[in-house]
Backbone as CSV, one residue per row, in Angstrom:
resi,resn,N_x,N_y,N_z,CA_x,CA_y,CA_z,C_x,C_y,C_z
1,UNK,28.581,7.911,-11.838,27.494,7.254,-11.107,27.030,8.068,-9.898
2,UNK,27.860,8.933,-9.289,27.466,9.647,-8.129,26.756,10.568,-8.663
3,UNK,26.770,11.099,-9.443,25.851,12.406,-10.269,24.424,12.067,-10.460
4,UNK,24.402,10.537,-11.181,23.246,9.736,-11.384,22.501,9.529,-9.929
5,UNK,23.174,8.876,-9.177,22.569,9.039,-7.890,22.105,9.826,-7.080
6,UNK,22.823,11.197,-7.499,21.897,12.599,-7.403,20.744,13.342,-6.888
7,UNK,20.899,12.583,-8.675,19.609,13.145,-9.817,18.508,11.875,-9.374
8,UNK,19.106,10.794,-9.161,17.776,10.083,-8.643,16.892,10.042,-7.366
9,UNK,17.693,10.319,-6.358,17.827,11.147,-5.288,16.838,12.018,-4.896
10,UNK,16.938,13.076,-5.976,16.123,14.225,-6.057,14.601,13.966,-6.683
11,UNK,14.944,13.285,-7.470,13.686,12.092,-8.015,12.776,11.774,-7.630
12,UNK,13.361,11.168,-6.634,12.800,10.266,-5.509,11.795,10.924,-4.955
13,UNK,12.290,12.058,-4.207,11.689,12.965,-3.556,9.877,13.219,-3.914
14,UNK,9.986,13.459,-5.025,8.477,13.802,-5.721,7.707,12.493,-5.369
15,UNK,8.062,11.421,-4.997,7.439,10.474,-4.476,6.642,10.401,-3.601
16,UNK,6.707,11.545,-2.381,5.705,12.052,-1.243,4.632,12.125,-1.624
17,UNK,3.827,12.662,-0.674,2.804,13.376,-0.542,2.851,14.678,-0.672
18,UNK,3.909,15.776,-1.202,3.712,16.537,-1.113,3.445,17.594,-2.604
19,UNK,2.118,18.213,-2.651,1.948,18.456,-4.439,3.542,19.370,-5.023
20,UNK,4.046,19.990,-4.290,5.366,20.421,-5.318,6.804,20.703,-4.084
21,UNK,7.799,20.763,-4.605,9.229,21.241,-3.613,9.418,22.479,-4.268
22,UNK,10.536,22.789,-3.502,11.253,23.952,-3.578,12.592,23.293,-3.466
23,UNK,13.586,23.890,-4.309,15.402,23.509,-4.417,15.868,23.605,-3.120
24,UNK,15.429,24.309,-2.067,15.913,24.944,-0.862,15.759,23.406,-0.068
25,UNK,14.152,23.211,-0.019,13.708,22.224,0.853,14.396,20.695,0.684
26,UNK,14.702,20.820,-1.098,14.837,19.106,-1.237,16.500,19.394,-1.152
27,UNK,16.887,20.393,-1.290,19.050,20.349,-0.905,19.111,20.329,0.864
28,UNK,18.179,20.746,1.771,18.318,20.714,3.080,18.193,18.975,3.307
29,UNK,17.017,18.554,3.010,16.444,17.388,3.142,17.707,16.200,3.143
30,UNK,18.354,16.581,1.595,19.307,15.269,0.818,20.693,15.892,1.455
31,UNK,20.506,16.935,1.989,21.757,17.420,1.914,23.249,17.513,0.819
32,UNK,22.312,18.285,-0.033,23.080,18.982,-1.637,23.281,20.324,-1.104
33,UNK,24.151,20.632,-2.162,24.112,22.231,-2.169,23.481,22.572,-3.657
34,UNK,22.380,23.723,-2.799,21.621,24.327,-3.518,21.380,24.433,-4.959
35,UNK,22.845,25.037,-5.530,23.377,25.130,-6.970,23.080,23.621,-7.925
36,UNK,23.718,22.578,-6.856,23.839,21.391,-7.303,22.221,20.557,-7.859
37,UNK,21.170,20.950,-7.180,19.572,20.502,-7.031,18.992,21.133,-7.860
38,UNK,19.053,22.811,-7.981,19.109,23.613,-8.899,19.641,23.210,-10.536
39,UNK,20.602,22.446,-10.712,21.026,22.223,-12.085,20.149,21.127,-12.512
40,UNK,20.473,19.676,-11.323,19.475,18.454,-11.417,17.766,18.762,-11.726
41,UNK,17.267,19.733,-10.879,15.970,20.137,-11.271,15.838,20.457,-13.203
42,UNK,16.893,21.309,-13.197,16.719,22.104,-14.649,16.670,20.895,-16.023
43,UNK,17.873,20.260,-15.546,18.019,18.419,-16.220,16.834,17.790,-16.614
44,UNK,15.705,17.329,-15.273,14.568,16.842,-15.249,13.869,17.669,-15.741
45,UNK,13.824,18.901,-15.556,12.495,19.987,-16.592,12.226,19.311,-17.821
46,UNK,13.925,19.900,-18.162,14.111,20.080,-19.350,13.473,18.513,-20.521
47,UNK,13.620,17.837,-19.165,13.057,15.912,-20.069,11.644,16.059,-19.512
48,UNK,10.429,16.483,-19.107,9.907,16.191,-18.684,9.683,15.643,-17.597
49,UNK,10.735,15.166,-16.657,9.971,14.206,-15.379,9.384,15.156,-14.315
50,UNK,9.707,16.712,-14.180,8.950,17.209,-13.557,8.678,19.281,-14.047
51,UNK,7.819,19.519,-13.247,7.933,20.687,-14.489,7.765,22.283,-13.199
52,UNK,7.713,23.298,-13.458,8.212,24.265,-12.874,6.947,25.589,-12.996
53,UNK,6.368,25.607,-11.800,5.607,27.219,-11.703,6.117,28.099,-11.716
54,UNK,5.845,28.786,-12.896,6.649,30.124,-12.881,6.592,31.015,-12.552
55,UNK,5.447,31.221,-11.760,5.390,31.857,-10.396,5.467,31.460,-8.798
56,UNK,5.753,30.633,-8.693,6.423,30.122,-7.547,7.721,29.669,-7.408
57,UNK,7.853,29.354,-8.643,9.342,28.861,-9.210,9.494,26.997,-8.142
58,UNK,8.396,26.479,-8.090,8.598,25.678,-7.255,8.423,24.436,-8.004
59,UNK,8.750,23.122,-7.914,8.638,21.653,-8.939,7.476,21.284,-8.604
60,UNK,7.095,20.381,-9.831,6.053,19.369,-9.172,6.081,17.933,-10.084
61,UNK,5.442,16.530,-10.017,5.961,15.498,-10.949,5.500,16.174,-12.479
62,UNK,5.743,15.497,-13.414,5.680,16.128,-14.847,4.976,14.692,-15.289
63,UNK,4.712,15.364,-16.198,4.071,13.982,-17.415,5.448,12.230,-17.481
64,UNK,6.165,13.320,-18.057,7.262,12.272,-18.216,7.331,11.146,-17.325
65,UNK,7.519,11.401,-15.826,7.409,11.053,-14.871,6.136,9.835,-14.950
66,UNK,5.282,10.734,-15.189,3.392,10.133,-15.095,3.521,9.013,-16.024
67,UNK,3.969,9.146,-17.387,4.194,8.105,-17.976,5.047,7.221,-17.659
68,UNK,5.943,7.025,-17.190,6.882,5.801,-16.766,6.195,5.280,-15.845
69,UNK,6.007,5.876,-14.691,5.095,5.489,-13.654,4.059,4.206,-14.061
70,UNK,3.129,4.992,-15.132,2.145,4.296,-15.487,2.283,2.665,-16.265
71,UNK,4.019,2.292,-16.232,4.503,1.264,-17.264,4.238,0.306,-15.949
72,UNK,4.586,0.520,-15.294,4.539,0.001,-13.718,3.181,-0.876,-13.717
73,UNK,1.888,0.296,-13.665,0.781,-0.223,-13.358,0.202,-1.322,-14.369
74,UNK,0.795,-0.586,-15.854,0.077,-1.734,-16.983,1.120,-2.933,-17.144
75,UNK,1.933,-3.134,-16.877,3.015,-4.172,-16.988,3.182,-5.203,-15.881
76,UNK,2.915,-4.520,-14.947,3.206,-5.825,-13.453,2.224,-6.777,-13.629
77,UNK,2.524,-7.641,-12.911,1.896,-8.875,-13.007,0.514,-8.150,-11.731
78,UNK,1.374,-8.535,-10.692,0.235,-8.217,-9.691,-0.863,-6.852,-9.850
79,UNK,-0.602,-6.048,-10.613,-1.717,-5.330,-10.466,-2.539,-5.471,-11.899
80,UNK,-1.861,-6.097,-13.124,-2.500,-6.422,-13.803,-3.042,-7.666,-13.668
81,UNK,-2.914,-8.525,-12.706,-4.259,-9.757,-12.742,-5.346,-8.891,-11.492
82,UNK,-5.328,-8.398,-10.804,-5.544,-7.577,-9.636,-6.734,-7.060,-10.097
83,UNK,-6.731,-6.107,-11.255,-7.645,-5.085,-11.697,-9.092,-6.021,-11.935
84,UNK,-9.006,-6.795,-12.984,-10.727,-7.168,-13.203,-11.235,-7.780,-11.953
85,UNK,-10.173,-8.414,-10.921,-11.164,-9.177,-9.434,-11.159,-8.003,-8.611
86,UNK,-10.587,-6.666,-8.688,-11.300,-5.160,-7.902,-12.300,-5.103,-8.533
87,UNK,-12.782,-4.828,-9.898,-13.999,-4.513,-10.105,-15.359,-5.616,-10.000
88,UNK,-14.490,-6.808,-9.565,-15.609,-7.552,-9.090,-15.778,-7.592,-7.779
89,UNK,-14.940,-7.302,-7.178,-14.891,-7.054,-5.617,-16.231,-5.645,-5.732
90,UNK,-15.897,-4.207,-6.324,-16.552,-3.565,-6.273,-18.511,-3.913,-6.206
91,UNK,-18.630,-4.522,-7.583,-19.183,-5.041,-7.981,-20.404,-6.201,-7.014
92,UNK,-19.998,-6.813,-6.377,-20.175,-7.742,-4.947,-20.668,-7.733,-3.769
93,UNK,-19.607,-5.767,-3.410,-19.805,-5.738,-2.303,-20.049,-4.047,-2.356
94,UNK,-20.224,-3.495,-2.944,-21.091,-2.395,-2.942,-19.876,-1.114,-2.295
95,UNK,-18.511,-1.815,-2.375,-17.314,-0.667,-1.700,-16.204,-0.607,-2.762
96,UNK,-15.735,0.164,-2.408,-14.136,0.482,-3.165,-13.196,-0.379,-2.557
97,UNK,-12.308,-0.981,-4.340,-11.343,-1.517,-3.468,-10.040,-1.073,-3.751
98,UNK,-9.032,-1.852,-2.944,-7.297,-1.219,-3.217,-6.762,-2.588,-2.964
99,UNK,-5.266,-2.098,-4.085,-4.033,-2.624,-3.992,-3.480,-2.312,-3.413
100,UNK,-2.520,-2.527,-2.713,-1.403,-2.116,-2.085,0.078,-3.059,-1.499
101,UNK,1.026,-2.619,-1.699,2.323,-3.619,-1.626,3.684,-2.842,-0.446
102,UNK,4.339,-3.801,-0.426,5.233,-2.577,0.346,6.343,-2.002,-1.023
103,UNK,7.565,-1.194,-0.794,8.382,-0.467,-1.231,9.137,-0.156,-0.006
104,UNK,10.252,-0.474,-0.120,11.170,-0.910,0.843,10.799,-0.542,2.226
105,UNK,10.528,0.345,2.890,9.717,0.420,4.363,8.581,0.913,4.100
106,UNK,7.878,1.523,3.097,6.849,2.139,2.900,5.398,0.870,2.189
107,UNK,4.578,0.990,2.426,3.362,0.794,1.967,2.823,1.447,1.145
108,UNK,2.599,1.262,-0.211,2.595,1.990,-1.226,0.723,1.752,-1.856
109,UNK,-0.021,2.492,-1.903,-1.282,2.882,-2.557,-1.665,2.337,-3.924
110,UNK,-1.413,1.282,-4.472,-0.945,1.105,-5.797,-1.928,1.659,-7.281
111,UNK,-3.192,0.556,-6.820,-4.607,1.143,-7.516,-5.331,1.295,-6.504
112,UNK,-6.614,1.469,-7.467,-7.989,1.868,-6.604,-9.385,1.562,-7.772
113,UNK,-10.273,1.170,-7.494,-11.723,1.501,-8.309,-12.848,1.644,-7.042
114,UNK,-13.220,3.099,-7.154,-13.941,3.087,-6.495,-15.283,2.805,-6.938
115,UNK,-15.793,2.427,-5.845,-17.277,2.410,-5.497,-18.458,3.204,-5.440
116,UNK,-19.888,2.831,-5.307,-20.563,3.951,-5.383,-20.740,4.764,-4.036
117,UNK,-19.985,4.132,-2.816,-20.059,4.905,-1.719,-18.912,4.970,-1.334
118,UNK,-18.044,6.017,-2.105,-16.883,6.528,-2.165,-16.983,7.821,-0.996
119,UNK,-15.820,7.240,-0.456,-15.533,8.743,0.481,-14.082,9.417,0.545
120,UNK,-14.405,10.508,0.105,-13.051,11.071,-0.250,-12.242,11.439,0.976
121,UNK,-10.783,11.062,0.600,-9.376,11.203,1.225,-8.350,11.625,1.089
122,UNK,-7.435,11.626,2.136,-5.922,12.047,1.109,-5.376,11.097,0.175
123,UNK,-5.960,9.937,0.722,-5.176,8.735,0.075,-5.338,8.539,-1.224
124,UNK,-4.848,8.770,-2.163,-4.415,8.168,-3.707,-3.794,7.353,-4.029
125,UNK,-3.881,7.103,-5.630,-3.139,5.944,-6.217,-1.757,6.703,-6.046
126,UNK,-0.734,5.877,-5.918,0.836,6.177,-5.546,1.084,6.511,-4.407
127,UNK,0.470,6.780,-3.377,0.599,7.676,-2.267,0.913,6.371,-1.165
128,UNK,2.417,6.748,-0.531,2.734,6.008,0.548,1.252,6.369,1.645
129,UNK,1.812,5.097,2.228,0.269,4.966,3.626,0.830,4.454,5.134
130,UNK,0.559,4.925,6.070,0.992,4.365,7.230,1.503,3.185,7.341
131,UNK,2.029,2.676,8.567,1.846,1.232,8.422,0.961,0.759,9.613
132,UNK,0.794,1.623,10.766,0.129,1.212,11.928,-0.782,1.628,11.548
133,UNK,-2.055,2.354,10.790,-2.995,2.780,11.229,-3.912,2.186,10.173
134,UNK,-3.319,1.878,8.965,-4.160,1.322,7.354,-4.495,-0.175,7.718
135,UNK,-5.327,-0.566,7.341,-5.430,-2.026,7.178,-4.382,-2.829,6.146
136,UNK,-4.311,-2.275,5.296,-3.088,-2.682,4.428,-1.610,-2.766,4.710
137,UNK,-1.420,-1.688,5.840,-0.703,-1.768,6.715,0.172,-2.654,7.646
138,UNK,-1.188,-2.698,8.156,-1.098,-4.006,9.620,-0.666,-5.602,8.577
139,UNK,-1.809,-5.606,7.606,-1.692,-6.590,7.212,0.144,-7.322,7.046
140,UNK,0.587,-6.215,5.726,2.220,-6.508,5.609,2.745,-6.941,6.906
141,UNK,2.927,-5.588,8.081,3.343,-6.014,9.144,3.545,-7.225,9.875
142,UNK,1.687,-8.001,9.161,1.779,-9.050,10.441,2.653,-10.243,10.205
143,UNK,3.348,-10.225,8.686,4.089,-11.522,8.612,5.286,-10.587,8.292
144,UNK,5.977,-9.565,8.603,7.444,-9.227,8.701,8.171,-10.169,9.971
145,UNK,9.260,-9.947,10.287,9.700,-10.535,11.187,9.801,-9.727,12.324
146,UNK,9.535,-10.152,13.581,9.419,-9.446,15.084,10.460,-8.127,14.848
147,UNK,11.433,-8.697,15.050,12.175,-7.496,14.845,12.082,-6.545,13.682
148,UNK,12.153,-7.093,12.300,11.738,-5.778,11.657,10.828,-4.849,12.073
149,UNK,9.609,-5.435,12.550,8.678,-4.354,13.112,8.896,-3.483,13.978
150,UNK,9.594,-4.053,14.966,10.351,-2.924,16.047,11.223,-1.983,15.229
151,UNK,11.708,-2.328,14.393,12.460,-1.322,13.102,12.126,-0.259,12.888
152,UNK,10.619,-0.953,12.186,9.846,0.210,11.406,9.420,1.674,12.701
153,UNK,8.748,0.557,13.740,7.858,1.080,14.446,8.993,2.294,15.051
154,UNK,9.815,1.653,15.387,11.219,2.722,16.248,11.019,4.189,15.132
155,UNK,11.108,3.977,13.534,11.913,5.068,13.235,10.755,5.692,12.808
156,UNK,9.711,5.283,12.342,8.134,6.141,11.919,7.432,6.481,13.349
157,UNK,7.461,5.442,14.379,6.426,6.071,15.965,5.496,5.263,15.468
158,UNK,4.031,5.570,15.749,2.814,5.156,16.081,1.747,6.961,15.367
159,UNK,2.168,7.494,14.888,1.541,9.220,15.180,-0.155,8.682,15.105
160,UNK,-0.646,9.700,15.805,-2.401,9.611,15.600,-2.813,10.709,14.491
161,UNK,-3.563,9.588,13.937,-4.106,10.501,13.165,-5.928,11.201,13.313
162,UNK,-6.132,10.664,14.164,-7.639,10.683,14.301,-7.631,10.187,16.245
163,UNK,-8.695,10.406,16.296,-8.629,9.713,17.845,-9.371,8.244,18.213
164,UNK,-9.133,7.982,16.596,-9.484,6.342,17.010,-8.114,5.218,16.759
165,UNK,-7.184,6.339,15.691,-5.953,5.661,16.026,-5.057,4.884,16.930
166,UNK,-4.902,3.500,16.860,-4.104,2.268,17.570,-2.713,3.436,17.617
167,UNK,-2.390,3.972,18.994,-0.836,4.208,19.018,-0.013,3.586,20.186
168,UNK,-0.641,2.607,20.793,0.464,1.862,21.904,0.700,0.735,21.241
169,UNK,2.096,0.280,21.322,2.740,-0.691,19.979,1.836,-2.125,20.799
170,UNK,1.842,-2.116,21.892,1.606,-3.683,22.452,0.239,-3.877,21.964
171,UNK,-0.500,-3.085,21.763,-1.962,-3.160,21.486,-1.712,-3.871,19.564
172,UNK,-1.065,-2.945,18.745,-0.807,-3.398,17.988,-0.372,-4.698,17.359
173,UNK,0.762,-4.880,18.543,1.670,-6.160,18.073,0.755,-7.787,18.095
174,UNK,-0.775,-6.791,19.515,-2.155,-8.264,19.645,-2.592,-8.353,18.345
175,UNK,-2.775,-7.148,17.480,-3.895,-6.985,16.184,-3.223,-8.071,15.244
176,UNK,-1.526,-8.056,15.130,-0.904,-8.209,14.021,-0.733,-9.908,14.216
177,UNK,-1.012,-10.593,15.853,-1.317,-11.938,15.931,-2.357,-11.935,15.481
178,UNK,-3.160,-11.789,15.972,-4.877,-11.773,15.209,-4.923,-11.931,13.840
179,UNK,-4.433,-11.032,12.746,-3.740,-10.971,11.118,-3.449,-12.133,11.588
180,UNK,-2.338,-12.372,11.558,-1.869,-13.904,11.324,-2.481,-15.205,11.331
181,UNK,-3.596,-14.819,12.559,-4.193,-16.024,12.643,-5.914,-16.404,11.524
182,UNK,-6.144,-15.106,11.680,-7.443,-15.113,11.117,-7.537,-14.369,9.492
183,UNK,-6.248,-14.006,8.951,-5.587,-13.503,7.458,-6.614,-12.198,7.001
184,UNK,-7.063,-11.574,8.133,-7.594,-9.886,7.418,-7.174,-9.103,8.775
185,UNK,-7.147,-7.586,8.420,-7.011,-6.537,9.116,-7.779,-5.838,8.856
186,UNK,-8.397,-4.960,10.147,-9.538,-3.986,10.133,-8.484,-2.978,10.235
187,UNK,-9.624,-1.255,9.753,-8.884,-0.042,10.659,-10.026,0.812,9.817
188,UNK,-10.768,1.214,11.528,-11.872,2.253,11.506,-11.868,3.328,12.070
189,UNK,-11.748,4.196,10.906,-11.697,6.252,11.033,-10.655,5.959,12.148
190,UNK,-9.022,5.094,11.025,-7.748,5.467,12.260,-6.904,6.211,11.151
191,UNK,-7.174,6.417,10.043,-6.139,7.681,9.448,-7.102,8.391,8.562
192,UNK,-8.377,8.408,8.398,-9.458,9.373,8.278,-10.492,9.103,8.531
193,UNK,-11.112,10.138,9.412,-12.063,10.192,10.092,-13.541,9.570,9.398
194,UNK,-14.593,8.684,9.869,-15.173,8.225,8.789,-14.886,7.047,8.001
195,UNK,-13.447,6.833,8.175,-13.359,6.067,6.875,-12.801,4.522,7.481
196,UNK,-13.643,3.128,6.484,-12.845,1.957,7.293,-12.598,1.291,6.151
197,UNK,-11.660,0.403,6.360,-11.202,-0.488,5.863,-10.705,-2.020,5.832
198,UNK,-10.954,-2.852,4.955,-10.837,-4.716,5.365,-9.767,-4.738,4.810
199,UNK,-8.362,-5.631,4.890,-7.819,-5.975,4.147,-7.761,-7.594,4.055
200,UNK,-6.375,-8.295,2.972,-6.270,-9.234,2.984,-4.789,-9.413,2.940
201,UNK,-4.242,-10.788,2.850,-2.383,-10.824,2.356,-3.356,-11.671,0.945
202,UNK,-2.021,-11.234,-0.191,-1.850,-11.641,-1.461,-0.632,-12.095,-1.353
203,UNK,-0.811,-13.987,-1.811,0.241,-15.067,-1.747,1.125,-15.284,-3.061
204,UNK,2.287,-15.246,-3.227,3.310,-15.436,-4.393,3.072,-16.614,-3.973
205,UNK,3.954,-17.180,-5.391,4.595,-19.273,-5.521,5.655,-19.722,-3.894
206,UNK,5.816,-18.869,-3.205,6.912,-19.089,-1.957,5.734,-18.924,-0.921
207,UNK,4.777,-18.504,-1.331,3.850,-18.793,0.165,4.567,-17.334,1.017
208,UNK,4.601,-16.240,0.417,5.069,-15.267,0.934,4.298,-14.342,0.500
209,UNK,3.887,-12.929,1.766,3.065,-12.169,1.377,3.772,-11.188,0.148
210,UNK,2.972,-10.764,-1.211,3.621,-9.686,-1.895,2.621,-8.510,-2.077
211,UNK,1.561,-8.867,-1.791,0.503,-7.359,-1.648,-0.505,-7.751,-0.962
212,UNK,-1.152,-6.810,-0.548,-2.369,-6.737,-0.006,-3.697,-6.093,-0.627
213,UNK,-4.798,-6.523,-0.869,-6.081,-6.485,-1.275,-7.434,-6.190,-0.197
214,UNK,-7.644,-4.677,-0.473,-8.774,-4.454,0.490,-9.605,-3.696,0.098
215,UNK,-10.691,-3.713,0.897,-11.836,-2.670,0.817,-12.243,-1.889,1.580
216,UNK,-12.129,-0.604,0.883,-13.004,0.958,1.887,-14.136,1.430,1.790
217,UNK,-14.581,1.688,2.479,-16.106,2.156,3.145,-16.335,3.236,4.287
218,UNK,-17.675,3.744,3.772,-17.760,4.638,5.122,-18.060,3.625,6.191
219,UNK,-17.609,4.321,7.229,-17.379,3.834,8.382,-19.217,3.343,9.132
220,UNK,-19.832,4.233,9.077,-21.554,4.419,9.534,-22.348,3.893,8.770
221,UNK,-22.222,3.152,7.397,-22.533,2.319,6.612,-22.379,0.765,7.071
222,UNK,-21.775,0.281,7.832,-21.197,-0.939,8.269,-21.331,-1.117,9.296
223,UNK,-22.338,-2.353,9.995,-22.543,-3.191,11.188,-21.404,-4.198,11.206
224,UNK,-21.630,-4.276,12.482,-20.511,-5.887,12.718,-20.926,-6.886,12.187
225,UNK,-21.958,-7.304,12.356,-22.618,-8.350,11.034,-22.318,-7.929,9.902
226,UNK,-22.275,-7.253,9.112,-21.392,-6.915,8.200,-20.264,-7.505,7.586
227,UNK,-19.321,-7.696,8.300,-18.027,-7.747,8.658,-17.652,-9.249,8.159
228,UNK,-18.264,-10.374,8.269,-18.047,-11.645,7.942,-18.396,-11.479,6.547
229,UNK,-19.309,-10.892,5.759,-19.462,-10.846,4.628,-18.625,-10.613,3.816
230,UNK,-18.185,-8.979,4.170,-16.910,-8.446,3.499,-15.793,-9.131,3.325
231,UNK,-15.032,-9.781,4.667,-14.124,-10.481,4.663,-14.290,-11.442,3.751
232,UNK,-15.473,-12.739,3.724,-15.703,-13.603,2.602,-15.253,-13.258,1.402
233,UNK,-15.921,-12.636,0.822,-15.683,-11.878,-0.457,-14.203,-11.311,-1.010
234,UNK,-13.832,-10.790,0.304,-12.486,-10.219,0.263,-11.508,-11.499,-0.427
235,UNK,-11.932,-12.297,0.805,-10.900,-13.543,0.885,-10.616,-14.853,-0.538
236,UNK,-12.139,-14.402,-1.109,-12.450,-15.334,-2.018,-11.563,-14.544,-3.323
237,UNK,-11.717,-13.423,-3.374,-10.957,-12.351,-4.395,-9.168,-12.818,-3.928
238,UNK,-8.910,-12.589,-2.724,-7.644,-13.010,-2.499,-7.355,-14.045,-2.768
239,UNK,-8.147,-15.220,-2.814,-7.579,-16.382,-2.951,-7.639,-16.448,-4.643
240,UNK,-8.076,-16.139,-5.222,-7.807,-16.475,-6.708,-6.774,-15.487,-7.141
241,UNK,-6.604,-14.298,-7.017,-5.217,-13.484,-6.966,-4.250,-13.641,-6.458
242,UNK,-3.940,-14.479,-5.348,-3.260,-15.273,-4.820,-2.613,-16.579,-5.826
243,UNK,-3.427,-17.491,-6.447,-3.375,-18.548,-6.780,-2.393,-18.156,-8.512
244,UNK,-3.230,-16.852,-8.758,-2.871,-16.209,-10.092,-1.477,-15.991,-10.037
245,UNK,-1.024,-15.478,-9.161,0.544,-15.082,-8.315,1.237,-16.377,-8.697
246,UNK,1.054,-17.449,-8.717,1.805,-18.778,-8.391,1.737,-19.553,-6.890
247,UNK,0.376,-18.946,-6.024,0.538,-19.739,-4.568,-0.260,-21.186,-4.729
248,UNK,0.342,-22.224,-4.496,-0.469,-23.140,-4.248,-1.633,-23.650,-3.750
249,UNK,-2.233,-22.451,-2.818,-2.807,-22.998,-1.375,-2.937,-21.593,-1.172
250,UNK,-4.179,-21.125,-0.336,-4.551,-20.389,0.444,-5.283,-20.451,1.418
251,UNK,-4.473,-20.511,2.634,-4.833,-20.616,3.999,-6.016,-19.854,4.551
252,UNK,-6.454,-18.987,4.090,-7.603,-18.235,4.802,-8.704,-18.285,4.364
253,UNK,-9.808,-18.224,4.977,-11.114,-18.169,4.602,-11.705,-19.384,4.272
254,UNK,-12.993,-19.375,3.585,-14.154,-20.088,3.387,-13.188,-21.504,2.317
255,UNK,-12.570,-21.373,1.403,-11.628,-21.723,0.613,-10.478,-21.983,1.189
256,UNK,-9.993,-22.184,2.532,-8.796,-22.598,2.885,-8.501,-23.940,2.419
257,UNK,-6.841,-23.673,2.347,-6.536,-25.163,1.105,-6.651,-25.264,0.393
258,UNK,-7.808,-24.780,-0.729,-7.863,-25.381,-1.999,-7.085,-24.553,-2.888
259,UNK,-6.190,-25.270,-3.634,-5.088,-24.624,-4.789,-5.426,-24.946,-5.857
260,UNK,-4.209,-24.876,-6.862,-4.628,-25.265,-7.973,-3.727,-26.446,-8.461
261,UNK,-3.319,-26.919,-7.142,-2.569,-28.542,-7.638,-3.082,-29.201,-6.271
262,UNK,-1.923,-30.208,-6.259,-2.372,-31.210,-4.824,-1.860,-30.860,-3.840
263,UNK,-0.645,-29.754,-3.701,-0.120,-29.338,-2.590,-0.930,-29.590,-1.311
264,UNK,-0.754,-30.288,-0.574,-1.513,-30.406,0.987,-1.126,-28.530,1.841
265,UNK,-2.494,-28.231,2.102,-2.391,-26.729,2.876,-1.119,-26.543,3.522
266,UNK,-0.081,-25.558,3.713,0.008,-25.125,4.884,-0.609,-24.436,6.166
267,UNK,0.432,-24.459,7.453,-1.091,-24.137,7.879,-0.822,-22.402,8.421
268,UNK,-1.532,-21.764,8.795,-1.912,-20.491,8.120,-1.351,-19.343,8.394
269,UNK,-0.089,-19.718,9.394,0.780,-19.115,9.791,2.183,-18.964,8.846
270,UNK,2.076,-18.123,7.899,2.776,-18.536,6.950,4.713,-17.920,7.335
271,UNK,5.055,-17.600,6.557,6.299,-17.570,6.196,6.222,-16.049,6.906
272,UNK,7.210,-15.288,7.575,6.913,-13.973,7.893,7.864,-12.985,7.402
273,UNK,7.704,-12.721,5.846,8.388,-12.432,5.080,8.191,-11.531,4.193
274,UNK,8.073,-10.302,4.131,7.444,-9.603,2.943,7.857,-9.181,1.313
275,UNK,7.420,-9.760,0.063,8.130,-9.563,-0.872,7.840,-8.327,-1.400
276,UNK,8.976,-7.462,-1.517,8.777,-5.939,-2.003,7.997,-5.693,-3.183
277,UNK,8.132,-7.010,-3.789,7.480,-6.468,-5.916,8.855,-6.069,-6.479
């Protein structure tokens, strides 16, 4: 089992952002010896999960990989009820939208359909995402528990990515009451320049957040009048993806309360709890 743990280990790794490793970088990182990452790499070649420039001699994910991955996207519940209310979200509101969930401290990119006023980013499908600076972000955040957040915030920082980036936590910790109270998060050209984003929380049967649902846009495209629209729309998409989940009740928006039984609302301060998926 320690061997297995490894090799998964090393696995893992390709999970970044970064397009390929080197044996050197990911045995410093995990702290292996060299030889040992070196064999595990050759293992995974050899199956496909990741595959090898042979002139750089450096890894990168492999098909193999790509396919398992992809069992994920067509099999889950949440991103398979998710997909046809993005393309009606698209559809609606004239932007791109996203999934996104956490993975154990990370915020994970899940899907995407973009829009016709797509603006390109680093951000991709799979690609971990901030947690202070994304709207999808904040959102999770705002129903973790006080202290977890000091958790997160302690061991990631605040980094800027732009100079419109939120990096003093107290400023933050106002936004993430705000989330709570009013169930969306903004974040404009704060982890690319240009670029903004609405989110929402997506409610399981426990009345607990398990993903988040939002929309991106250029930033100079969008008035503050604006802004009530999007959210509507947003919220109305959340609340039936929500309901699809097993939530009784959805507290936010134009539709607050109405479920799909008699459950009387809670009220909108929900549970501050995040379910991983």
């Amino acid at each position: 089992m320690k061997s297995l743990n490894s090799a998964l280990q090393v696995l893992r790794e390709f999970m970044g952002n970064q397009a390929d490793l080197g044996v050197g970088e990911i045995a410093e990182k995990l702290g292996l010896p060299k030889s040992q990452v070196s064999k595990i790499l050759s293992t995974l070649r050899a199956n496909g999960m990741v595959t090898q420039d042979p002139r750089t001699r450096r890894y990168a994910v492999g098909l193999g990989a790509f396919m398992l991955g992809s069992r994920f996207v067509n099999f889950h519940r949440l991103s398979r009820e998710a997909l046809p209310l993005m393309r009606q979200l698209v559809e609606k509101t004239g932007h791109s939208a996203r999934l996104s969930m956490m993975d154990g401290d990370d915020v994970v990119y899940l899907l995407g359909i973009e829009g016709p006023l797509l603006l390109n980013s680093a951000w991709r499908a799979g690609t971990r995402m901030p947690l202070h600076s994304t709207a999808a972000g904040r959102v999770l955040l705002a129903f973790l528990p006080e202290a977890r957040v000091d958790e997160l915030l302690d061991r990631y920082g605040m980094p800027a990515f732009t100079t419109a980036t939120v990096t003093d936590r107290e400023a933050l910790k106002r936004m993430l009451a705000q989330i709570r109270t009013a169930g969306y998060a903004q974040a404009m050209g704060e982890t690319t320049q240009g670029l903004g984003a609405i989110a929402a929380p997506i409610l399981n049967e426990d009345q607990e957040i398990t993903g988040s649902l939002g929309i991106a846009f250029p930033v100079h495209v969008l008035s503050p009048q604006d802004v009530p629209r999007l959210v509507e729309a947003l919220h109305d998409a959340a609340r039936v993806l929500s309901h699809r989940m097993g939530s009784p009740v959805y507290p936010f928006g134009g539709g607050r309360g109405e479920g799909t039984g008699s459950t009387p609302a809670r009220p909108a301060r929900m549970r501050r709890k995040v379910a991983s998926g």
